[in-house]
N, C-alpha and C positions, 0 to 999 in steps of 0.2 A: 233586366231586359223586359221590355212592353210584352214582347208576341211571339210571334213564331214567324219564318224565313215562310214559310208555305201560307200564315194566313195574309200576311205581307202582301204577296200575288193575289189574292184575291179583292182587293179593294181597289175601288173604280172610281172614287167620289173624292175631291179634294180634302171635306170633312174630315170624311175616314180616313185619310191618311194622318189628321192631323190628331182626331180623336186616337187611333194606334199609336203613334207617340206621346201620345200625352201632354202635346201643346197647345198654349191659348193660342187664338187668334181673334179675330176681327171678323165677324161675316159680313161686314160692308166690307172690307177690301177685299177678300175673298171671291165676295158677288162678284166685284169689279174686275178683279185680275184673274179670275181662276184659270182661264186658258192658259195664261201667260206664266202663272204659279206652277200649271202641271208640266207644262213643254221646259220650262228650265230647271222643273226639277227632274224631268222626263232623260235632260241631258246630261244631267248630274249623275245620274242613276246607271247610264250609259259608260259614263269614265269610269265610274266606281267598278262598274262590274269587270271593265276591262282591265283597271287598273292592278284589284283588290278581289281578282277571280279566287285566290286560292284561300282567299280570309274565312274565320269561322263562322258561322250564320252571326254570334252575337254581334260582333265586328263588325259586321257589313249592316249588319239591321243599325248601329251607330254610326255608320258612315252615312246610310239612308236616311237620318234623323237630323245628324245636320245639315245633308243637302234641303232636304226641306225649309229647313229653319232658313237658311241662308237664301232659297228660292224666294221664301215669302219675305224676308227682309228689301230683299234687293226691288222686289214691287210696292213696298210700303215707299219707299223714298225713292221709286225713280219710276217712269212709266211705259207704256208699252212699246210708245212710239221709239223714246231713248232705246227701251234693249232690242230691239225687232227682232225676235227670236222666230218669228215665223216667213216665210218667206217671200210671202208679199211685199215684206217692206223691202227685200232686196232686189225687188223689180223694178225696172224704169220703165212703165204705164208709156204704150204704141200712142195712145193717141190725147197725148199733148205735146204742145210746142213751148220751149221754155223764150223767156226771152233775148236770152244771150245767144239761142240758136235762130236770131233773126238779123236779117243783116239789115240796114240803113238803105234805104232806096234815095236818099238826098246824097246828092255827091258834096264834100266838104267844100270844091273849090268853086262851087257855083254860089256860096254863100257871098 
């Protein structure tokens, strides 16, 4: 085992997380995705705990190491836009018109 369950909570920086586990990474994709690296790992961490409440600190500190690894995979080869993990992307934006939501003002049979 890396750490401890309580210095775990304490780290706020994607780095650090990846430095307490003790995995490479990339600081250019890192740079790039880190929002997107912490919210899906952010969610990972969430099922884990609810799943895997009553697991031993070791246990869950390797349940938390692979959420990561697999956080950071999934934005090595896909991108933000694909997972929209945040919730902007599941807003349909007031003020545009798409084109399908426009009718024809030429009547067919006057052609």
């Amino acid at each position: 085992m890396v750490g401890k369950l309580s210095e775990f909570r304490k780290l706020t920086d994607a780095e650090q997380y990846f430095e307490f586990f003790d995995l490479a990474y990339d600081p250019q994709v890192v740079n790039i995705n880190r929002l997107h690296i912490l919210k899906k790992f952010s969610q990972s961490l969430e099922e884990i705990d609810n799943k895997f409440a009553e697991s031993d600190e070791e246990q869950k500190l390797n349940f938390y190491r692979e959420a990561l690894e697999a956080s950071y995979a999934t934005l090595q080869t896909s991108n933000a836009i694909e997972q929209k993990l945040f919730k902007v992307f599941h807003q349909k934006p007031s003020n545009i018109v798409m084109l399908s939501d426009i009718g024809s003002d030429i009547d067919e049979e006057d052609e």
